[in-house]
C-alpha positions, 0 to 999 in steps of 0.5 A: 500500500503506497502511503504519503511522506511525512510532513515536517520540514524539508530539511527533516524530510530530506534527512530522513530520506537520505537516511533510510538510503544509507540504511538500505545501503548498509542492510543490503551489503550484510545481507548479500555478504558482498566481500570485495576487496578494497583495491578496485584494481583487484576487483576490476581485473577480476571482472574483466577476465571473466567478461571480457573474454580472449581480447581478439574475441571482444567487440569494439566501441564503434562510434558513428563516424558523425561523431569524430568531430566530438572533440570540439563538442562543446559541454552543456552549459547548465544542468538540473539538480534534485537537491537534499531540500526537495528543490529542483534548481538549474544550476552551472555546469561548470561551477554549481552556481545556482541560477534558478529554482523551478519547483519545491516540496518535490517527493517521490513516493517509491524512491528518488524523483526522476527527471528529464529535459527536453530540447524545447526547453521543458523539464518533465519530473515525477512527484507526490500528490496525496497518496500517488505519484505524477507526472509535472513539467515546467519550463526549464526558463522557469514558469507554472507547473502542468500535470502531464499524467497520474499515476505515473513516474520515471518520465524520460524524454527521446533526444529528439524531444518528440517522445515521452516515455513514462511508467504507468500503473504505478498505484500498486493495484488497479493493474500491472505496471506498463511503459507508456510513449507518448507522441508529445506532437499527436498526443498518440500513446502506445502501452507495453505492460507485464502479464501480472502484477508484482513486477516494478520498472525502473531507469527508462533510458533512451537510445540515441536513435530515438527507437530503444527504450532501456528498463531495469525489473525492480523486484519487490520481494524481501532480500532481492536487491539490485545485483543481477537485476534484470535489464532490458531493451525495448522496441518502441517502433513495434506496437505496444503489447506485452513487455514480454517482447523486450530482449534482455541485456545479458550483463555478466557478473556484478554489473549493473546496467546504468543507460545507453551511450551510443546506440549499441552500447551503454555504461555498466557499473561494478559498485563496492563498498566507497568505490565505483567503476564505469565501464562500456559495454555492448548492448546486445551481448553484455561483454565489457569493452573497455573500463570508462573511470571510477570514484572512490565511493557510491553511488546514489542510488534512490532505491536498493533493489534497483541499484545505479538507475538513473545515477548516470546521465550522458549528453546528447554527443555521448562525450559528457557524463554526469555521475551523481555520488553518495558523497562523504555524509550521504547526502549527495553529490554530483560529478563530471566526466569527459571521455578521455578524462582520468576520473571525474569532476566533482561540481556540487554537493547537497545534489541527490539527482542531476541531468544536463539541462534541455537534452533528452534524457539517455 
């Protein structure tokens, strides 16, 4: 039965959430009994002999030619950030420097709000009203919030902007959760649903060509958590139907799938205790294709059954990465990552969410 926050103020609120993350946290690694060394290099060397396989046998990173004048890309100026005050503010990418705030009181009944910028300039975000989540959107110049959809959240937007993609159902039990894509110039919807309640659906991420839609099954059974959570792709040019028609992405060992960076492949993490490795993966086989970085602690990750969804965010190039970390006193913090760059950039903390501003979500 779904049940509405509690009402005290946001800083109480905000410390109870982050809270009860660390606690998941904590309860998640006694209860799976993870040993991992505290070397990373060790831990690393180890997965990649079992994924990567004989190095002539590992697929390579085969960028579109189109993309070899990424170099001069230039980095999105702004990105948007859920902050450990339930507020949703446009800040600098560069410096963390506040240039305004779009909506307060934002809560996500399940977990962590998600959010997602289109191209035209508007913020789609998922929200609390009375005891079921929302769908909201806001001009990211800032102005009045609309409802888009009820009982409804994880909104993700295609990088061409034309498409929504949300989770429906989310009440628990009028009927099985489903993935909705919503045409957002016809209004037309199409709707993919599991045969049976029970099943959640987290970390919608879209592929580059607009046509992919990528989701993590959350289990809600007692002990599961998110290592070795299913992961799936989605062909939203098909007729909806059953998500039974969804391919799964055959991720080895303890990595977890975080979302699309090309359209074949996509960041996959290996999270240990204070220390997290980002590598490229092929979509379609799973296998590792080469480490990306790391950072010496977690990530944030709303919900313990559903791991590193949505904590990493890629630009529209697919050379700009947005990683968002427990920080030192889980409360949040937010880094920055070029390909090519050694380790990331940390930009802010007291940031529990963040994405790169008026891009579709990936």
């Amino acid at each position: 039965m779904l049940t509405r926050l509690p009402t005290p103020s946001p800083g109480a609120q905000a410390e109870a959430l982050i809270e009860e993350a660390r606690q998941r946290r904590r309860r998640r690694w006694l209860a799976t009994g993870a040993v991992i060394s505290a070397s990373l290099l060790v831990v690393t060397a180890a997965v990649l002999a079992v994924v990567l396989g004989s190095p002539a046998h590992a697929p390579r990173d085969r960028l579109p030619a189109s993309r070899s004048h990424l170099a001069a890309a230039p980095m999105p100026s702004q990105i948007v950030v859920w902050t450990d005050y339930f507020r949703i503010e446009v800040l600098s990418a560069r410096t963390g420097r506040v240039i305004r705030t779009l909506a307060t009181n934002v809560a996500e009944i399940r977990g962590l709000p998600d959010l997602t910028a289109s191209a035209s300039g508007t913020l789609f975000f998922d929200d609390v009203a009375g005891t079921h989540e929302r769908i909201l959107s806001v001009p990211l110049a800032g102005g009045p919030e609309t409802a888009v959809a009820q009982h409804a959240s994880e909104p993700a937007v295609s990088p061409d902007g034309r498409l929504l993609a949300y989770v429906a159902n989310t009440d628990g039990s009028s009927a099985p959760e489903a993935i909705v894509v919503r045409d957002l110039v016809t209004g037309a919807e199409r709707r993919w649903a599991f045969p049976w309640q029970g099943l959640d659906i987290a970390a919608l991420s879209w592929s580059p060509n607009d046509r992919s839609l990528s989701f993590t099954e959350d289990s809600p059974a007692a002990g599961v958590f998110w290592v070795g959570a299913p992961s799936w792709v989605l062909d939203t040019s098909l007729p909806g139907g059953s998500l039974a028609s969804a391919r799964p992405i055959p991720l080895h060992g303890r990595l977890s799938w975080a979302g699309y960076l090309t359209a074949r492949t996509g960041v996959a993490v290996l999270e240990g205790p204070n220390r997290t490795a980002l590598f490229l993966v092929d979509v379609a086989t799973g296998r590792v294709i080469r480490p990306l970085t790391s950072l010496p602690e977690e990530l944030n990750a709303g919900n313990a059954n559903i791991g590193p969804a949505e904590t990493v965010q890629v630009d529209p190039t697919g050379r700009y990465l947005l990683i968002s970390a427990a920080g030192p006193t889980g409360h949040g913090e937010v880094y920055r990552w070029t390909l090519g760059m050694r380790h990331p950039a940390r930009i802010v903390s007291g940031v529990v969410k963040a994405i790169w501003a008026g891009v579709g979500q990936r």
